[in-house]
C-alpha positions as CSV (number, residue, x, y, z in Angstrom):
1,X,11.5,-46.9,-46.5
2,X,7.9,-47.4,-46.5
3,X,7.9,-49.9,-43.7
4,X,9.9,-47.0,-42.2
5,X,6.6,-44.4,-42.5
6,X,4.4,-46.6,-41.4
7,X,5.8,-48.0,-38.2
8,X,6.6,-44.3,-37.5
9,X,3.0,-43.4,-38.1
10,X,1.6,-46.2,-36.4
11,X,4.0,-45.7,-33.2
12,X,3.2,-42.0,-33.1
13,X,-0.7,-42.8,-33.3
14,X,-0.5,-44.6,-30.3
15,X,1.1,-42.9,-28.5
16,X,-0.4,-39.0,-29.4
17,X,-4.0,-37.8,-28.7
18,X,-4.4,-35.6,-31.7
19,X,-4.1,-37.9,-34.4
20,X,-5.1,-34.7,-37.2
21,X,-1.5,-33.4,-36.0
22,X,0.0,-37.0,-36.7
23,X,-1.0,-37.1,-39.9
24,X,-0.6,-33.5,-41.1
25,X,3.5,-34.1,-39.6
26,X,3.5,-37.4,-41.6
27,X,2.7,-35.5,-44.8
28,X,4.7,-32.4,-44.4
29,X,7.3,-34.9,-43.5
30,X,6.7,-36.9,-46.6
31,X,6.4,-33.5,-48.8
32,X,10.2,-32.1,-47.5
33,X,11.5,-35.6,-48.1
34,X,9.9,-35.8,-51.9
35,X,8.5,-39.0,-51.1
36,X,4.7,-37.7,-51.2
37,X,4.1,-40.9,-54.0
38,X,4.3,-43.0,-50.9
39,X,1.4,-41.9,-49.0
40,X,-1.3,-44.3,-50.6
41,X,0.9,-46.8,-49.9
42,X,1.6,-45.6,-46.2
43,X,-2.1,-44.9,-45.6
44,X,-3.3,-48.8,-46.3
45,X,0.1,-50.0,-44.7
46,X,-0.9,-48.1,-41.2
47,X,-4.3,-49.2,-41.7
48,X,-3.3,-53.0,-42.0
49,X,-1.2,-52.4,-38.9
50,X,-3.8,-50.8,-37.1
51,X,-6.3,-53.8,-37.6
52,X,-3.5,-56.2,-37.0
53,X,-2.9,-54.6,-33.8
54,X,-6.8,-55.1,-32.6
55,X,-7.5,-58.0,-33.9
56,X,-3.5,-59.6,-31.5
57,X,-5.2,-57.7,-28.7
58,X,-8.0,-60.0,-27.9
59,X,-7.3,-63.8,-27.8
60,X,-9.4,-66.1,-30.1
61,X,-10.4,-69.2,-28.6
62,X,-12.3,-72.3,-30.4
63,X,-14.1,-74.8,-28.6
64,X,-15.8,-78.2,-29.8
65,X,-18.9,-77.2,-27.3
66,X,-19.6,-75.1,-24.1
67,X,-18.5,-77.6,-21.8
68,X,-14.7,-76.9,-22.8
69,X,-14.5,-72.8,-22.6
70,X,-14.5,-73.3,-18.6
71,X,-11.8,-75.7,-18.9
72,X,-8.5,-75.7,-16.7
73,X,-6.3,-76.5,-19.6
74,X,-8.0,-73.7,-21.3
75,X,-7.1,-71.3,-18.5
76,X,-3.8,-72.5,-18.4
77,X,-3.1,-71.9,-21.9
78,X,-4.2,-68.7,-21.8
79,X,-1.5,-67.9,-19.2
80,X,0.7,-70.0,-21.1
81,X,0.3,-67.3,-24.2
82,X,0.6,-64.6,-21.9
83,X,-2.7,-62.8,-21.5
84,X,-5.6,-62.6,-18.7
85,X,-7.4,-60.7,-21.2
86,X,-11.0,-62.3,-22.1
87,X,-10.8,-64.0,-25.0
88,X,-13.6,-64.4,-28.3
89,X,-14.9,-67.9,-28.0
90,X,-16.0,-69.3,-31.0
91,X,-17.6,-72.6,-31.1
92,X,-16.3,-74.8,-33.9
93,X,-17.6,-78.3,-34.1
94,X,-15.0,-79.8,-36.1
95,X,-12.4,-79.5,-33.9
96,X,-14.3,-83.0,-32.1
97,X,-12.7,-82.0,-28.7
98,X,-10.4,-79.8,-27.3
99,X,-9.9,-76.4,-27.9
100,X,-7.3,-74.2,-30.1
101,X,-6.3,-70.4,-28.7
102,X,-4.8,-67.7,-31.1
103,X,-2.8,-64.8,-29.2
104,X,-0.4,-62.7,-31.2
105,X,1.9,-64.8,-33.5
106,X,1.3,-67.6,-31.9
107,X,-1.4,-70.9,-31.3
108,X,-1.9,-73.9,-29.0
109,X,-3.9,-76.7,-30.0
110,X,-5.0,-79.1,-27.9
111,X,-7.7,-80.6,-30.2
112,X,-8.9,-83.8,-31.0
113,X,-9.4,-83.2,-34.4
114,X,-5.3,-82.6,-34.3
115,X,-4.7,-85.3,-31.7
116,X,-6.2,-87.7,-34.2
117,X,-4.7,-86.2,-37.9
118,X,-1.6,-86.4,-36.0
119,X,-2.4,-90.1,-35.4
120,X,-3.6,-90.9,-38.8
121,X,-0.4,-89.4,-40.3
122,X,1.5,-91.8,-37.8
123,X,-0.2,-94.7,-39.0
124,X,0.2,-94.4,-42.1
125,X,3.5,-93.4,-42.9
């Protein structure tokens, strides 16, 4: 029921320009219902949401070094994901090579560090 609430909320939020009104609803809503014990509970559940929303909205990219955030595999995996949207480069050094792109719920990586775990696992097994 909770989940309920809170995708309610969240849905009305985005969609509404007077988010006072939103909110005011929800708790009338929550008061006829008798469910007013929920609200803290709501309140850090639409707040999660909300974060998790911003934070799917913008790609994160990591790169070993500069020289592969211009890449054409990059760009293609980008489109690949779905998005044209400019994504938040990070530069992480122990990825060797390669790059790794987070969009959503889901990832490519095209890494050497991954390449070469991959490889080590082979070998080994």
């Amino acid at each position: 029921m909770k989940k309920a609430y809170i995708t309610a909320i969240v849905d009305s939020l985005l969609t509404a320009k007077d988010v006072d009104a939103v909110l005011k609803n929800a708790t009338a809503l929550l008061e006829k219902k008798g469910h007013t014990r929920l609200w803290p509970a709501v309140l850090r559940g639409v707040a999660r949401e909300f974060e998790k929303r911003c934070v799917d909205a913008v790609p994160l990219v990591a790169v070993a070094s500069e020289e592969f955030s211009q890449s054409e595999a990059l760009k293609q995996a980008l489109v690949t994901l779905g998005t044209n949207a400019t994504p938040k480069t990070v530069i992480d050094s122990s990825l060797i090579g390669g790059f790794l792109v987070q969009y959503q719920d889901r990832m490519i990586d095209a890494s050497y560090k991954r390449a070469l775990t991959d490889l080590y696992r082979k070998i080994t097994k």
